[in-house]
C-alpha positions as CSV (number, residue, x, y, z in Angstrom):
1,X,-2.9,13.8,23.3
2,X,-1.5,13.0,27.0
3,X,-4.9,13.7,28.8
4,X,-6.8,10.8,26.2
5,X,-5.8,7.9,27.7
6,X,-9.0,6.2,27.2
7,X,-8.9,6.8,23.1
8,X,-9.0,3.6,21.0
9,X,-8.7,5.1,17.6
10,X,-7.2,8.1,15.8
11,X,-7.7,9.3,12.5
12,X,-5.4,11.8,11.3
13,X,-5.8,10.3,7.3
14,X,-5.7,13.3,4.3
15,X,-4.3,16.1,6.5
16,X,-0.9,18.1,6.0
17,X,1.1,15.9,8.7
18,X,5.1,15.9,7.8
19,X,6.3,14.8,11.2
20,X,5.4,12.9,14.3
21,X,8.2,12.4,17.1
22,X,8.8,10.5,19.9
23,X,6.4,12.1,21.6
24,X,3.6,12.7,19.5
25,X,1.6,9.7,20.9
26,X,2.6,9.8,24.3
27,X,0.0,9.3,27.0
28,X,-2.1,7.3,23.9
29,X,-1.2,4.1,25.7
30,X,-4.4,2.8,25.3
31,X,-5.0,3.7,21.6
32,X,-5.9,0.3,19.2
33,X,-6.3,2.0,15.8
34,X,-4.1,4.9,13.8
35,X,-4.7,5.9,10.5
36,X,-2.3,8.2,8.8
37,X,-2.5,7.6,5.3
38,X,-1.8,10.0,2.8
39,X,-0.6,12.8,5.0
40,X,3.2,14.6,4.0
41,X,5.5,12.7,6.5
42,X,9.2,13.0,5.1
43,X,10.8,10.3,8.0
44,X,9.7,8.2,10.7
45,X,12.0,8.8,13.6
46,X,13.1,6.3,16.3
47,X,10.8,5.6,18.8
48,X,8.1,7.4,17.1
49,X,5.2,5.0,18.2
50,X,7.0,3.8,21.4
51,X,3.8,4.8,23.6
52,X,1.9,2.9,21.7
53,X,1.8,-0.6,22.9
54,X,-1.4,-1.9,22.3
55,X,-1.6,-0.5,18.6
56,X,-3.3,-3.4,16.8
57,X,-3.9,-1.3,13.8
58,X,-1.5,1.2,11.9
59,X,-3.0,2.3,8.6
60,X,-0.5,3.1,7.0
61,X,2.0,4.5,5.7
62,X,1.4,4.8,1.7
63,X,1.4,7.6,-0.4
64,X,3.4,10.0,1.7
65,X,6.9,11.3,0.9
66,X,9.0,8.6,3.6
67,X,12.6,8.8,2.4
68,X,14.0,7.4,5.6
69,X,12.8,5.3,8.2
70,X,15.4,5.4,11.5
71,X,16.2,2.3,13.3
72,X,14.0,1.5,16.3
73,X,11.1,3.8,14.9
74,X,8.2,0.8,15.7
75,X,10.2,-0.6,18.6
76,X,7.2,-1.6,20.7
77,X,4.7,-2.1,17.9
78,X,4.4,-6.1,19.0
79,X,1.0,-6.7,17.8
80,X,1.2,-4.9,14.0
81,X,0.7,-7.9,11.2
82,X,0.2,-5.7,8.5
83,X,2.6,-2.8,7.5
84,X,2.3,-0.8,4.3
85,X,5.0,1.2,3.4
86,X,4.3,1.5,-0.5
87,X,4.8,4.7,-2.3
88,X,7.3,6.5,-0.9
89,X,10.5,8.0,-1.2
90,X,12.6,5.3,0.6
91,X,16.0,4.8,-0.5
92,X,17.1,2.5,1.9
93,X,16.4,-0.1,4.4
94,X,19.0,-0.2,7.3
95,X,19.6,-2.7,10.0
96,X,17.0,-2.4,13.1
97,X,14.2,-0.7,10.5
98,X,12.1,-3.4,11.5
99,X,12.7,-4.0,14.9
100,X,9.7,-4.4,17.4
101,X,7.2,-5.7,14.5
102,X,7.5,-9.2,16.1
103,X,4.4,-10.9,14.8
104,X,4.5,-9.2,11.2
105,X,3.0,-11.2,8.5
106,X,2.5,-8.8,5.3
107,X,4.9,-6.1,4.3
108,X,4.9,-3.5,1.4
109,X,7.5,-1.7,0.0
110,X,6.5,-1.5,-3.1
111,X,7.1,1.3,-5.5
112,X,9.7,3.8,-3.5
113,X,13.3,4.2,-4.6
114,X,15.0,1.6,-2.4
115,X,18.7,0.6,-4.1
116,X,20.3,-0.3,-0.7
117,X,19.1,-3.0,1.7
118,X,21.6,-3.6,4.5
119,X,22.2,-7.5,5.8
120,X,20.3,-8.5,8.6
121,X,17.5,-5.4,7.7
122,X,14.7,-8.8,7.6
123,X,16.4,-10.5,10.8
124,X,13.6,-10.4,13.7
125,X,10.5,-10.7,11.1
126,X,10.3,-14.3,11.7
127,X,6.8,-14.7,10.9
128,X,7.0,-12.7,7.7
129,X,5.0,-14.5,5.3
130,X,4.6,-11.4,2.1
131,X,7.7,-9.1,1.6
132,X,6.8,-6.9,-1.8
133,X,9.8,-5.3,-3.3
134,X,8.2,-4.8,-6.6
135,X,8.9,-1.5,-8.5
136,X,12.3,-0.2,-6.4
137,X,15.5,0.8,-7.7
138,X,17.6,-2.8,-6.2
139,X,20.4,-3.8,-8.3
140,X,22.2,-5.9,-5.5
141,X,20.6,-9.1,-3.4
142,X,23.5,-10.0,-0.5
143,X,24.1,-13.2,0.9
144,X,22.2,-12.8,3.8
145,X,19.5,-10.0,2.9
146,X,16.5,-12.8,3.9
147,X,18.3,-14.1,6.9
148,X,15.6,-14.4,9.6
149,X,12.6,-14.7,7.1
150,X,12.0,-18.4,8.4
151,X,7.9,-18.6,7.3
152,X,8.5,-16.4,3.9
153,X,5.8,-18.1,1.3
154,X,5.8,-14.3,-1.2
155,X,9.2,-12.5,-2.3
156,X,8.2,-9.9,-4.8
157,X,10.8,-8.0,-6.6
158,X,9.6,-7.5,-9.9
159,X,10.5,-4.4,-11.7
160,X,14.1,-3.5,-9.8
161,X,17.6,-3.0,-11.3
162,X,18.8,-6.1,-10.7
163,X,22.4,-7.2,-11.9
164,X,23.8,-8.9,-8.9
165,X,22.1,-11.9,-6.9
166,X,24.0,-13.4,-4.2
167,X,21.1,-14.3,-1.9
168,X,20.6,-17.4,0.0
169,X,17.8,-19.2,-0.5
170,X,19.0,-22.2,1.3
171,X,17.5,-20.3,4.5
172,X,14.1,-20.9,3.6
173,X,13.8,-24.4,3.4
174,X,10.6,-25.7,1.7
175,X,8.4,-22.7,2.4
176,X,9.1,-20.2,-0.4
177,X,6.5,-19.8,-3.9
């Protein structure tokens, strides 16, 4: 893609994709709109969409077969609100997942196989407002797992393993339902 520098949108949805790298998108610095849903992508490598600074629009990231997402891998994605991650294979959520998605609002994680969620994995999602766990495999809720989620108004984590639940909601203040 390194001679489209004037493409605004890519659809690459329903195809046979199982892996995009840190080049993939390079030269697409111009590119407003990606959809890649239901394609075959196994992981989403670090700096994966790092060319991609003015991506307003990543649609998305369900039904595919995700069972890891690296640190770093939407470092630079600054104006995504909305990020689906829902039916998947994730297992876990690692410190620095996140990172670069300053201004997300809305994120599903919904029915994957997540049991471990490292502290601090929530830290720089600041305006995170919707954060569906629902249907995962989570038996433990640390201390600090929502540290950073200062607007949170939605946690979702109906239909996990849970046995332990340390979490802090005194982080929140008045802005949980």
């Amino acid at each position: 893609f390194s001679d489209q520098v004037n493409l605004l949108k890519l659809d690459l949805s329903y195809n046979r994709i199982d892996e995009f790298n840190n080049r993939t998108f390079n030269g697409l610095e111009n590119l407003r709109d990606l959809f890649i849903q239901e394609n075959y992508l196994k992981r989403i490598q670090s700096y994966t969409f790092f060319h991609l600074k003015n991506l307003k629009t990543l649609n998305s990231f369900d039904y595919h077969k995700i069972s890891f997402i690296e640190p770093k891998a939407f470092l630079s994605l600054k104006y995504i609100e909305n990020l689906n991650l829902r039916q998947n294979l994730l297992g876990s959520l690692v410190e620095n997942t996140f990172k670069g998605l300053k201004i997300l609002v809305i994120l599903f994680l919904n029915k994957n196989h997540i049991q471990f969620i490292e502290e601090n994995v929530f830290k720089e999602l600041e305006y995170l407002e919707v954060l569906d766990m629902s249907h995962n495999r989570i038996q433990f809720l640390n201390r600090n797992i929502f540290y950073g989620l200062k607007n949170i108004q939605i946690l979702n984590f109906y239909n996990n393993f849970i046995i332990k639940f340390e979490a802090n909601f005194n982080i929140f203040g008045s802005t949980i339902r």
